[in-house]
ZAMARMI-498711 format. One record per residue (C-alpha): residue number from 1; chain; x, y, z. Coordinates in Angstrom, 3 decimals. Layout:
<sites>
 resi chain        u        v        w
  NUM     A        X        Y        Z
...
</sites>
This chain:
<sites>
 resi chain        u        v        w
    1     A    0.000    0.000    0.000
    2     A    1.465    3.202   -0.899
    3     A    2.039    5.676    1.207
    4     A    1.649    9.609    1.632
    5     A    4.572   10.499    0.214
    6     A    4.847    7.611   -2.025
    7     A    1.651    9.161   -3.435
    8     A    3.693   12.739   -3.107
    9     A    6.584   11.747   -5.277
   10     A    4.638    9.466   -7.586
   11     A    2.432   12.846   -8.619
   12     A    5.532   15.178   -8.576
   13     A    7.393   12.906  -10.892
   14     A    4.654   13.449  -13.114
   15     A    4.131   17.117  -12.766
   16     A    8.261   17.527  -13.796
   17     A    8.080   15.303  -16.213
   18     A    5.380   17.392  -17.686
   19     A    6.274   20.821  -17.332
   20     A   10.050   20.856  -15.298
   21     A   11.097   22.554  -11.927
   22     A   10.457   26.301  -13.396
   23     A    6.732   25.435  -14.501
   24     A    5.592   22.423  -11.973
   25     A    2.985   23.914   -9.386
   26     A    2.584   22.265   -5.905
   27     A   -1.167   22.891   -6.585
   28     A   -1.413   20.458   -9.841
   29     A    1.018   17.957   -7.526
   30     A   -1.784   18.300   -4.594
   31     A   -4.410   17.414   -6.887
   32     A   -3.038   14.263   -8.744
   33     A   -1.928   12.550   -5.769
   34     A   -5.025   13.438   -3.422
   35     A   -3.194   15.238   -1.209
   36     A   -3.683   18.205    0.453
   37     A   -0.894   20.857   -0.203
   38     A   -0.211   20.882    3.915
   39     A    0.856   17.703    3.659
   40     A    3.031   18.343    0.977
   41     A    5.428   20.509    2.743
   42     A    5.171   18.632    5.998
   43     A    7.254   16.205    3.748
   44     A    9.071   18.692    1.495
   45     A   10.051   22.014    2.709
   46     A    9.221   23.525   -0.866
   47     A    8.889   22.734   -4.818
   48     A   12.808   22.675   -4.734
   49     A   13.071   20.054   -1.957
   50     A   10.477   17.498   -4.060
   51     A   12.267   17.802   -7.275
   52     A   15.770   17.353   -5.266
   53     A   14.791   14.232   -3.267
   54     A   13.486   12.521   -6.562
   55     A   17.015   13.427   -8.834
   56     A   19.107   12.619   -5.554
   57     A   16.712    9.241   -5.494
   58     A   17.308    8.645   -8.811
   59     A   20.982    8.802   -8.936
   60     A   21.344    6.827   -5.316
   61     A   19.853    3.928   -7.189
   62     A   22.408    4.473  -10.362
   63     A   25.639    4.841   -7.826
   64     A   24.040    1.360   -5.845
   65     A   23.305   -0.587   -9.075
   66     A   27.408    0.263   -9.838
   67     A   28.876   -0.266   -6.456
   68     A   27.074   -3.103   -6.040
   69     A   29.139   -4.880   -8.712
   70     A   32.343   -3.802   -8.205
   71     A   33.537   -6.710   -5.910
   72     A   32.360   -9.168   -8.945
   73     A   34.335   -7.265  -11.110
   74     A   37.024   -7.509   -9.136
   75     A   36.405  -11.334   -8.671
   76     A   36.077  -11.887  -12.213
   77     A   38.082   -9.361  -13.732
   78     A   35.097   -8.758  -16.539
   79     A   34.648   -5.070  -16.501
   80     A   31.755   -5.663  -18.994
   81     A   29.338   -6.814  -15.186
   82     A   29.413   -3.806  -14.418
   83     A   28.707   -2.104  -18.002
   84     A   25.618   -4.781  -18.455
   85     A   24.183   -4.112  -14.847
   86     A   24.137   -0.390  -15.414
   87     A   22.725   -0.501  -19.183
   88     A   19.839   -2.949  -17.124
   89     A   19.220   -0.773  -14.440
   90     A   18.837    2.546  -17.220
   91     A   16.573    0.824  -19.192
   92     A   14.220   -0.332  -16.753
   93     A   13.697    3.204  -15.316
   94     A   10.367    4.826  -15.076
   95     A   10.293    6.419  -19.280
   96     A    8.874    9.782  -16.656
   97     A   12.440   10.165  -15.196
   98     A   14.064   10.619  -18.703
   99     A   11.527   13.600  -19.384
  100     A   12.556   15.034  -16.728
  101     A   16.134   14.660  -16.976
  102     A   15.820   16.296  -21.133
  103     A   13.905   18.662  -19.010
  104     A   16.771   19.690  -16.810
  105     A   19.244   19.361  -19.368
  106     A   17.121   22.172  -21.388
  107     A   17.125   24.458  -18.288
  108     A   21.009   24.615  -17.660
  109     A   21.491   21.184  -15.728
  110     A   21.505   23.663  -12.264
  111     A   20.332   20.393  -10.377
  112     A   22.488   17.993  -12.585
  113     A   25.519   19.903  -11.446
  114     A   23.711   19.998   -7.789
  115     A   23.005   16.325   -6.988
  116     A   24.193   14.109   -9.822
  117     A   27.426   15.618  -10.164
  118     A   28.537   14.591   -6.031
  119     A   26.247   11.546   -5.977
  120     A   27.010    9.568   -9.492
  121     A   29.773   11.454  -11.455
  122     A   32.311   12.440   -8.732
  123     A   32.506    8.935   -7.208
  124     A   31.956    6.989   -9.853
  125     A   34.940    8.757  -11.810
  126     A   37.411    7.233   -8.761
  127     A   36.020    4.210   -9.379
  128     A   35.984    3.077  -12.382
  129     A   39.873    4.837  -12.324
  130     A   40.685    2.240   -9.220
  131     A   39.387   -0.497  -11.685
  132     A   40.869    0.465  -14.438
  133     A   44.305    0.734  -12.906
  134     A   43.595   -2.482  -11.224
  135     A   43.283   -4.423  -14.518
  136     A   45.151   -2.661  -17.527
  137     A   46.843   -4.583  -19.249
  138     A   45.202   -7.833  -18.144
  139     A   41.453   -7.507  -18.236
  140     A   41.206   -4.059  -20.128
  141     A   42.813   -2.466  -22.893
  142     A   45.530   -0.182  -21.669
  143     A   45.363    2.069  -24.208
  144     A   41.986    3.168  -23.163
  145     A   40.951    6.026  -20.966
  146     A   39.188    5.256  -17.984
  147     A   36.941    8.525  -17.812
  148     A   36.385    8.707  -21.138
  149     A   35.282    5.278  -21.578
  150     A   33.002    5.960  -18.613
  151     A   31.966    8.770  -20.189
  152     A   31.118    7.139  -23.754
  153     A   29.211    4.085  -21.931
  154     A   27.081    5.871  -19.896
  155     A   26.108    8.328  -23.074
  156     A   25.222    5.485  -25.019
  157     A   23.041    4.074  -22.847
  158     A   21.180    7.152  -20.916
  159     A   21.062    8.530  -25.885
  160     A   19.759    4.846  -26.444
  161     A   16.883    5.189  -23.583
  162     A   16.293    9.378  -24.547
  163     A   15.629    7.942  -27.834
  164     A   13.289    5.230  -26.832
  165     A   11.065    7.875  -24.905
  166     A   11.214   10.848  -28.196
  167     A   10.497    7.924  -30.813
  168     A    7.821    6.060  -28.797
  169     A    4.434    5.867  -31.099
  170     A    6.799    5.712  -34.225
  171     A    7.825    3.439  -36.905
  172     A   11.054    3.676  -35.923
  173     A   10.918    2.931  -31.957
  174     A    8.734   -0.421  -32.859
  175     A   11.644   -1.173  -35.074
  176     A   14.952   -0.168  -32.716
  177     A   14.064    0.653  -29.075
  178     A   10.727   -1.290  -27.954
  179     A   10.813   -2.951  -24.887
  180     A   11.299   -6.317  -26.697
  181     A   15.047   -4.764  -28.362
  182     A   16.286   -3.702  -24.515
  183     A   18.072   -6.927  -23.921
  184     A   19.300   -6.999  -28.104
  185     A   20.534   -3.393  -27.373
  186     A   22.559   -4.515  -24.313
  187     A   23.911   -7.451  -25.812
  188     A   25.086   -5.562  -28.673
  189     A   27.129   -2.949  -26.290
  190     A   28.484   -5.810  -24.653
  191     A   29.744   -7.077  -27.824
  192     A   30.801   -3.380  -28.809
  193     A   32.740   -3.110  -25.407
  194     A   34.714   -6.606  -25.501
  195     A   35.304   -7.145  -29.431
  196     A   35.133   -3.436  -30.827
  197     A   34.101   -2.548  -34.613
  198     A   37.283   -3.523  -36.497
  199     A   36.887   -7.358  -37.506
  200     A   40.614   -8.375  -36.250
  201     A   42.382  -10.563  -39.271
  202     A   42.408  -13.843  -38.696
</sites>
């Protein structure tokens, strides 16, 4: 059973999905989860509280869903666990979360640079470096860059999952990015990541 401010954040997702932090109104969030606007601050101090707690949420769950593969990786030495259980956790996201992060992107990324800068980027950047230190020239290429290649992973995947959400209703998202293609996508990273483009002579 859901509760208060489940009902809260499930209604304020919506409303900045919709319309963004500048033009979401704690009146519309009120009314779509049948709560009274008291109640609403008794939870959340303000609009900028709510839409903080759900980005700062959102990126706890991305920074748990990493960290909580590192010791495979390290058990393994497959880099690609950790690359597979991120592009898994992306995908599966509530489609509202990507509207609101085009949303924030389109305002100046204030709250990007806020929360999911010191929550996801920051940390994540020392440790994927740790790994990558840990295994070049065994388990990864040395010739790669570790924060770039963090960098061009997580792109592909957060571009592959925009696209899904701009595309839905089309030709083209039936085709490429419908629910049924998630696990096709990730499988062809995975490939991408371990084998490359260039077909090696044999």
């Amino acid at each position: 059973m859901k509760t208060t401010k489940d009902k809260i954040l499930n209604a304020a997702i919506d409303e900045f999905a919709h319309y963004g932090f500048d033009g979401a109104r704690i009146d519309r969030i009120a009314h779509k989860s049948k709560v009274n606007k008291a109640m609403i601050y008794y939870h959340f101090p303000g609009k900028e509280a709510l839409y903080a707690s759900i980005l700062r949420e959102l990126a706890q769950t991305i920074a748990d869903t990493i960290t909580n593969n590192i010791a495979k990786v390290y058990e393994t030495g497959n880099p690609l666990i950790i690359i597979e259980a991120y592009a898994y956790h992306i995908s599966n996201l509530d489609r509202r979360y990507f509207m609101i992060v085009m949303r924030e992107l389109a305002s100046g990324g204030k709250f990007i640079k806020k929360i999911i800068v010191p929550t996801i980027i920051e940390p994540m950047t020392q440790i994927i470096g740790n790994l990558f230190e840990a295994n070049k020239g065994t388990h990864i290429n040395p010739a790669l860059h570790p924060h770039y290649t963090m960098i061009s992973v997580a792109g592909a995947v957060i571009f592959y999952n925009l696209m899904r959400q701009i595309l839905h209703g089309t030709s083209l998202h039936q085709k490429l990015f419908s629910d049924d293609h998630v696990y096709e996508y990730i499988a062809n990273l995975l490939t991408l990541m371990s084998h490359g483009i260039i077909k090696e002579d044999v």
